[in-house]
C-alpha positions as CSV (number, residue, x, y, z in Angstrom):
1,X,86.0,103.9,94.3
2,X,86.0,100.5,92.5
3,X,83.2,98.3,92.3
4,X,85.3,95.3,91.2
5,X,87.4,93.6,93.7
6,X,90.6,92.1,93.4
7,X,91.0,87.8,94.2
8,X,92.9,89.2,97.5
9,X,90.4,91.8,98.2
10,X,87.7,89.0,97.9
11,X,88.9,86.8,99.7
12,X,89.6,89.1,103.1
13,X,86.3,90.8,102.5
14,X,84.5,86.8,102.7
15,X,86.1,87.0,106.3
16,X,85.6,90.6,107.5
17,X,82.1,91.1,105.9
18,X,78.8,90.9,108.0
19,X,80.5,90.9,111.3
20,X,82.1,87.6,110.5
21,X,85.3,87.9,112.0
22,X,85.0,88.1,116.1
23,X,81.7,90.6,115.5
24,X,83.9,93.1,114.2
25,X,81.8,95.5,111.8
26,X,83.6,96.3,108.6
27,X,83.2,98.4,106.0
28,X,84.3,98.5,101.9
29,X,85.7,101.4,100.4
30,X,85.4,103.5,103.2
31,X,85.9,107.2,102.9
32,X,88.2,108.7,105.6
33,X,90.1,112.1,105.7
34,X,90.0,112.6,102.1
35,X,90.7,108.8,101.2
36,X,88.9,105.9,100.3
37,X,90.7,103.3,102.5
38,X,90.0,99.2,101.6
39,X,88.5,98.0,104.5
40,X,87.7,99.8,108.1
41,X,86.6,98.7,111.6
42,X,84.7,102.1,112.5
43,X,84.6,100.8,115.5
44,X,88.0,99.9,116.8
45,X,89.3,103.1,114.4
46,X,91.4,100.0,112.8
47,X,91.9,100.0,108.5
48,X,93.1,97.5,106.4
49,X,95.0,98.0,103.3
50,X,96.1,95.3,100.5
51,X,98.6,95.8,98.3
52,X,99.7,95.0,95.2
53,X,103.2,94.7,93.4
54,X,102.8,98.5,92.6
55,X,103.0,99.3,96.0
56,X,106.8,98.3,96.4
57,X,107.5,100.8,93.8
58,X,109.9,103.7,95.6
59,X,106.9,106.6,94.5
60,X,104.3,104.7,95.7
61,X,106.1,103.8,99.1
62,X,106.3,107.4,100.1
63,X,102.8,108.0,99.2
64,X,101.5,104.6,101.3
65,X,104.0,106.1,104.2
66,X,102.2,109.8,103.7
67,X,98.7,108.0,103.6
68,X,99.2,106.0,106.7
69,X,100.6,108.3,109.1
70,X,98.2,111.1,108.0
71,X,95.4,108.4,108.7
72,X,97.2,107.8,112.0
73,X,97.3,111.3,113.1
74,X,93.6,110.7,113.6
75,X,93.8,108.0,115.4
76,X,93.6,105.2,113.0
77,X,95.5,102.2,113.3
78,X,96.4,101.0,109.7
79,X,97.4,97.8,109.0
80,X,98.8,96.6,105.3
81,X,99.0,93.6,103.9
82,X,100.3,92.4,100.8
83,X,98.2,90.9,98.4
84,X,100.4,87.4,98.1
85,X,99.7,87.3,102.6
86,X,96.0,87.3,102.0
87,X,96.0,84.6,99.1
88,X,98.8,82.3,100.5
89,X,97.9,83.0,104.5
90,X,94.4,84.5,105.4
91,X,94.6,82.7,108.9
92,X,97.5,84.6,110.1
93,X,96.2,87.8,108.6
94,X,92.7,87.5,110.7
95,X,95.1,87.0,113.6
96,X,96.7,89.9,113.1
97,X,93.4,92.2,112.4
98,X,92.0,90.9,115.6
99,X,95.0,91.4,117.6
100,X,95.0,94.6,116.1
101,X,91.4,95.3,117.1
102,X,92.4,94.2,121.1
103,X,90.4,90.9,120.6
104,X,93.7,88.8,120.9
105,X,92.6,86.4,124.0
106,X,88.6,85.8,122.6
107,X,90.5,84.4,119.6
C-alpha cells in the first residue's frame, strides 16, 4: 500500500472521496482477493484502476488482464483508466464510473 498518491490518483480521489460523486461510498487502497485495488465502490462491487505508462508494457498487460478478470470472477466490475484521462478529462471519467455504478439517468 502507498500512502503517497499520484497527481491522477489525487485528483479522482477529490471526486470520489466522502460520497461526493452521486453518494457513491468509495474507498482507497482497498484490499480485495489478495489485491490492494485503487479505488472501490463496496457498494455497487465497482473498482477503479489508474494507470500509468508502465501499464502498456506487454508483461504488465497480461498481469492487468489476470488481475481484472480474477477480480471479476467475484463479481466486480473493474473499470481502468489511464492516468492522461483523469488529468486531461475527469468529467467524462465520473460519467463513466456512475454509469458504471447504474446511476446513469440521476446524472
Amino acid at each position: 500500500m502507498r500512502k503517497a498518491l499520484t497527481g491522477a490518483e489525487l485528483k479522482l480521489w477529490n471526486e470520489l472521496r466522502a460520497h461526493r460523486l452521486m453518494g457513491l461510498g468509495f474507498r482507497r487502497q482497498f484490499p480485495i482477493a489478495g489485491y490492494i485495488v485503487d479505488f472501490a465502490c463496496p457498494e455497487k462491487k465497482l473498482i477503479v484502476e489508474l494507470d500509468g505508462s508502465q501499464h502498456a508494457e506487454t508483461d504488465a498487460v497480461a498481469s492487468d488482464e489476470a488481475r481484472s478478470a480474477r477480480l471479476e470472477r467475484d463479481g466486480w466490475t473493474v473499470l481502468r483508466f489511464w492516468n492522461d484521462d483523469v488529468i486531461r478529462d475527469i468529467d467524462n471519467v465520473c460519467q463513466r464510473i456512475v454509469i458504471a455504478a447504474g446511476l446513469a439517468d440521476t446524472f
